[in-house]
Structure formats: C-alpha cells, structure tokens
N, C-alpha and C positions, 0 to 999 in steps of 0.2 A: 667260350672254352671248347677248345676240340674235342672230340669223341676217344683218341687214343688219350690223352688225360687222365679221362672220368674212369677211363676203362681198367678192370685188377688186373693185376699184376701175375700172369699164366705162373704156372709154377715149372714146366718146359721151357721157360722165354728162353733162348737164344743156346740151347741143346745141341742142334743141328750143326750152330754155325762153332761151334765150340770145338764138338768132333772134327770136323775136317782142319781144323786149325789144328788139328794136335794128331791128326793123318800127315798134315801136311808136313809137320814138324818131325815128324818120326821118320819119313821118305830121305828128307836131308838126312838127317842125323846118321842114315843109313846108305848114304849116296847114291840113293837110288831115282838118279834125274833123267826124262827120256832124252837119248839123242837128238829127237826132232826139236829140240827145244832150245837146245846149245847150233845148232845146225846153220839157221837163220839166222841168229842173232853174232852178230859181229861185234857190236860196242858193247853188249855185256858179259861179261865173262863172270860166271858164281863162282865162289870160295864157300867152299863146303862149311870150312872151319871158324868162318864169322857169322854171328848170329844177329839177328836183328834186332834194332833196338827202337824202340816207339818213344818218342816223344811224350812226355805227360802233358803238355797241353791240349793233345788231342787226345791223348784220352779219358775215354769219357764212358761210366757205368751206369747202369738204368737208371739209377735214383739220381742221378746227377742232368739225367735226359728229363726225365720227371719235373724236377724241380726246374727248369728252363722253363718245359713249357708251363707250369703254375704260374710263374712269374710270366710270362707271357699272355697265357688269357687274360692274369690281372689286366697286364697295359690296355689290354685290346676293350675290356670292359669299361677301365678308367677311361678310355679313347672316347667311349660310346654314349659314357654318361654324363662327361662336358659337351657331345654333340647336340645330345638331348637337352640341356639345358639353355644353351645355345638358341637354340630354336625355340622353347617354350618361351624365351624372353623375346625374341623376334614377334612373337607371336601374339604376346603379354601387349608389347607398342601397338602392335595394327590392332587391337580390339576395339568395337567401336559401341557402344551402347545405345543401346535401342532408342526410341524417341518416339512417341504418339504423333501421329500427324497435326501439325498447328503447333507445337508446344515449344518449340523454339523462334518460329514465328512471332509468338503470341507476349515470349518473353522478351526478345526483341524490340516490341511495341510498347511494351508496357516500361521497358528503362528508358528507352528513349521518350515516353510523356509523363515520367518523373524528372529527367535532367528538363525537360524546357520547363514542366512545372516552379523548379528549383529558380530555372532562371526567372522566369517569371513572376516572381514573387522577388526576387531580387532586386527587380527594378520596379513592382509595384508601388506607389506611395500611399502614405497614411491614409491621406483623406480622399482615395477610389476605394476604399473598404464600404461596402454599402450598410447604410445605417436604416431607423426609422426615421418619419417624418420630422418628427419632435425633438430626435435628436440633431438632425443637418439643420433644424434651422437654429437651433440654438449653439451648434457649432459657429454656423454663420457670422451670427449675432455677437458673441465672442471675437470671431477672427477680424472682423470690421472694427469694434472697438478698439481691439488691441491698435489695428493698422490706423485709425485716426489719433490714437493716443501716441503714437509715436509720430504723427505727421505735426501734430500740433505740438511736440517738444522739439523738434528740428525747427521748426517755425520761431517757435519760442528763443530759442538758443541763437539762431542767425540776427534775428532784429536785435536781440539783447545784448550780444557779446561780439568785439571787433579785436581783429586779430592784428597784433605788431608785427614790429619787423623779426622779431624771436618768436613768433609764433603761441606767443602768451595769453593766454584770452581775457577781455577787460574788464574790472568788475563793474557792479549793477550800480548806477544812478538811483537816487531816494524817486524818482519816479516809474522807473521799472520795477523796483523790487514792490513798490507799493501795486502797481499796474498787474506783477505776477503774486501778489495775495490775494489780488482780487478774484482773479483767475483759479486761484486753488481755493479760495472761498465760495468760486459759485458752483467747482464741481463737486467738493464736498457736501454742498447742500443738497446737489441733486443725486449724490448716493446717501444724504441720508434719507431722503424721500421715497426713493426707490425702496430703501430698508424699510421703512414704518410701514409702504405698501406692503409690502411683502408680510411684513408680520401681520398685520391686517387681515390678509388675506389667509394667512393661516390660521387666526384664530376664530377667522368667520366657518372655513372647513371644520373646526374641530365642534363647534358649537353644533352645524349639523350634525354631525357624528354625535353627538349627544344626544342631539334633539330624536334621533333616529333610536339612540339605542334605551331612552327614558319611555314610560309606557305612558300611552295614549289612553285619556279618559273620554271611552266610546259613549257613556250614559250617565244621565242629571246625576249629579249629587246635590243632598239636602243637610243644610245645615241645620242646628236646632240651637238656638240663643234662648236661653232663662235670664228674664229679668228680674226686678223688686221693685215695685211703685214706692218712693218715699210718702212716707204718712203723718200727718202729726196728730191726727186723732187719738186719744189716749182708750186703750182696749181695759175691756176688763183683767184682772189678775186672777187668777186661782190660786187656792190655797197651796197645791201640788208644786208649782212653780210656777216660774215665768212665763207663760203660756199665751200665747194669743188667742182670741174667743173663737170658737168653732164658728167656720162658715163655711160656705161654697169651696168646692175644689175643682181644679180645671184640669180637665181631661182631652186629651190629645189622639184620636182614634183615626185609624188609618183603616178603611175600606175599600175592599178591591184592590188591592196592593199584591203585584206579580213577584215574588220574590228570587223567581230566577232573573228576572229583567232588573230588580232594585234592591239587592241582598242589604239587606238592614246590619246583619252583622258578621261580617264575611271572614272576622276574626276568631269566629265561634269553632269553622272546620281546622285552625290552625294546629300544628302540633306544641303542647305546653312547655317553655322552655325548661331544662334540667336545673334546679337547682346547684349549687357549688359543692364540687363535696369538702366537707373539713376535717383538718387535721387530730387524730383525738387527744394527741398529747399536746399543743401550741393551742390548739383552737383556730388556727389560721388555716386557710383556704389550701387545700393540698394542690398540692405541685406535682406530686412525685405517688408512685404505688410501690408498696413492699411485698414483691414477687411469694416469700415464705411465708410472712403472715397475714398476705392478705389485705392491707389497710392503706389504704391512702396517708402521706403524711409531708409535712410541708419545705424544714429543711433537715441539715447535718446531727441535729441535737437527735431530734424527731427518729431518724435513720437508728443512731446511736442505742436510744430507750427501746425502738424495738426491735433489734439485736438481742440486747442482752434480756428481753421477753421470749422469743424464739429458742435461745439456750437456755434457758430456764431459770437465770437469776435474778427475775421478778417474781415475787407470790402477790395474789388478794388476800386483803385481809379485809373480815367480814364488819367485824366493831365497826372500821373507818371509812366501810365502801370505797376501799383504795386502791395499788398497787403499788407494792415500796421491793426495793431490791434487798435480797436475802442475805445480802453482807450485812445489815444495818440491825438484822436480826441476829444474827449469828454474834 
C-alpha cells in the first residue's frame, strides 16, 4: 500500500488549487483576458459567454481518489500473496529430507535379500529342510517303503490284468486271486510282527521306568517265621483252664545289632494315620463340614438338622440326653 493512502487527510487539501480556479473564473466573468494570449493563437477564439462544462466521468473527488487507491493496494497485496504461495509450494516439491549416511544403502540391501529370500524359499522343497539324524532316516525308511509298495502294485496289476480292445481290464483267474492272497497274507503277517515288536519293545521301556522309579532294597532284610510242633503228648490240665504245663520259653535275643544300619521298626517314626471323622447326626463318615456350626456331616438330611440347630429350632432336653425340634414341643 502506498504511503499517500495511509496518509490523513490535510484539512487544506486542495485550498490553493481551489482559489485560482475561482480567480480564474472571476477574470472571465469579467473579461479581463490578456491580449498576448488572443495574439498568437489563431484557431482558438474564446467566448466569453460560454462556460465550461466537465465531464463527470472525469470527475473525480478525494474520497473517490482514496478509495481507488484502497482498492488498489488490495490487488497489489492479493498480487503478492498468490506469489508467495507460489513459490512456498515450489519450494514445498524441491524439499529433500535429510538421510544418515548408509541408510538408504542399507535399506536397499536389506529388500532386495528379502525378495531373493521370498524366492528362495519358493522354490525350496520339503525335504532340503534340514532335520535330525533320527528323523531323515526314518523319513527314508518311509519314503522307500512307500516307493516299493507302489513298485510292487504296478507289477501286480501288469502280470494280472490284460487289456482288450476297449481298453477293459480282465478280471482275476482263481489262481491269481489265490496267488494275491497270498501276497497280502505274508505282508500282513509281517506288519503284524513288526507290531508285537514294537509293543514289546515298549512295554520292556515301561518296566525299566518302573524298575527305576520303585525303591531299591540297599540292606538284609529278616524275616521272622513262628511255628507250632504238632504234639500228641497229652499235658497236664489245670483247674484255671485249658492250660498247657509250664515250661521252657524261647527267647530270641539280638546282640550287637546297629539299628541305623537294620531299623527293626522303621514304622515306629511314621506319622499315625487320622482317623475318619463322623457324622453326628447319620453316624456315617462325614463328607462335608458346616462352615456356622462347625461340625462335619455326611449328607442333605444331616445339612438340613443342623440348619435348623444353628437357628435355633432345636432344644436339649436333659430327661432324654436328646435334641428334638421345638415345634414338637410347642
């Protein structure tokens, strides 16, 4: 925006040129034109008596001068500020972003030995995947059987079956079909042989595994056998009872006996197993415990009676050393 624009508005503006316009206008009016002026001039001749008259298109008053130029700066602004965008967007395409050294390089390298990986693996087959020992041979062993078991059905099929002029295949003669029972009868035998080994062999594994995880008796043990000699001697009776007559008694005495090396009774340090607890209304073996009163009890009845003990519609009664429900009293 220009400077005369921005600039106020004098309160003299255009004073000067006002006066002489209105000198100039009083001169005529008064016909006071210099001769040197009519002198020279040949093609114009003035008339006093005609006054001039302006055009309104040209003219034009301060506020009207004003507002050109407002509208003017605009364009010139509006001009400036599609330039400038212009160019930021020029600017915007050439940007180039920064890059570490290697790092396009680096990624470069690294898609291009994914795509060959991709292919490579594409055209891999199954069985270049490397295995264990145990398992390629048992692959092997597999893949051989399969390939003889189909060598020996082509075989089978060619000798057995002859092809017509329709391309019919011929059926089996009572000595081929007997010929191929035989054939599926010995290979059967030899998988079920193959099978009993096998289970054989696993229940000999399992038995170590037993034998391994059962405990080892590291030291003697001694048995102790009591017998009775049959007698027919007839003893004396006593009055008291049946008695047989005092004699000898045989004593069994162990001396020098290391009892960490030979613990006699090694069931002594065990802990005593818990008796069962019982129900005290069924009398049977409790199953179940009653969180509010406390008591073990066995089933739904049992639950029942001490419920209604807990809410209090059981009393004792002393007479019966009992507990009966207080409805029965009531």
């Amino acid at each position: 925006m220009s400077l005369s624009a921005k600039r106020a508005r004098r309160d003299n503006a255009g004073s000067k040129m006002h006066r002489m316009i209105e000198e100039e206008r009083a001169k005529i009016e008064r016909g006071e034109v210099a001769a040197s002026d009519d002198d020279g001039d040949v093609d114009f001749a003035h008339k006093a008596d005609v006054e001039d008259i302006v055009d309104s298109d040209f003219a034009e008053t301060d506020s009207e001068a004003e507002q050109a130029a407002d509208e003017a700066s605009k364009e010139i602004e509006a001009m400036v500020e599609r330039v400038e965008r212009r160019r930021q967007r020029k600017a915007a395409k050439k940007h180039i972003v920064p890059r570490f050294a290697g790092t396009k390089q680096r990624a470069m390298v690294k898609s291009a030995g994914e795509k060959g990986e991709g292919r490579r693996k594409g055209r891999q087959p199954d069985h270049a995947v490397r295995v264990s020992s145990r398992k390629l041979a048992v692959r092997k062993a597999l893949e051989s059987e399969a390939l003889e078991a189909e060598r020996n059905f082509l075989a089978e099929a060619k000798r057995g079956r002859r092809k017509h002029g329709h391309g019919e295949a011929a059926e089996l003669t009572q000595e081929q079909l007997l010929e191929e029972a035989k054939l599926t009868e010995i290979s059967n035998v030899e998988k079920l042989k193959d099978f009993q080994e096998q289970e054989a062999e696993e229940k000999r594994q399992q038995r170590i595994l037993g034998a391994r995880k059962a405990p080892l008796l590291v030291r003697p043990v001694v048995h102790w056998k009591s017998t009775l000699r049959e007698s027919h001697r007839v003893g004396d009776v006593s009055e008291e009872g049946h008695l047989l007559a005092g004699g000898p008694r045989t004593v069994y005495a162990l001396d020098l006996l290391d009892e960490g090396r030979y613990p006699l009774n090694p069931w002594s340090q065990r802990m005593s197993l818990v008796p069962p607890k019982m129900c005290p209304v069924t009398g049977l073996p409790a199953r179940y415990f009653h969180p509010r009163a406390r008591v073990p009890y066995a089933n739904l009845r049992a639950y029942r009676v001490l419920e209604e003990l807990v809410r209090g519609e059981h009393a004792y009664f002393c007479d019966i050393d009992a507990w009966s429900s207080t409805a029965i009293t009531e």
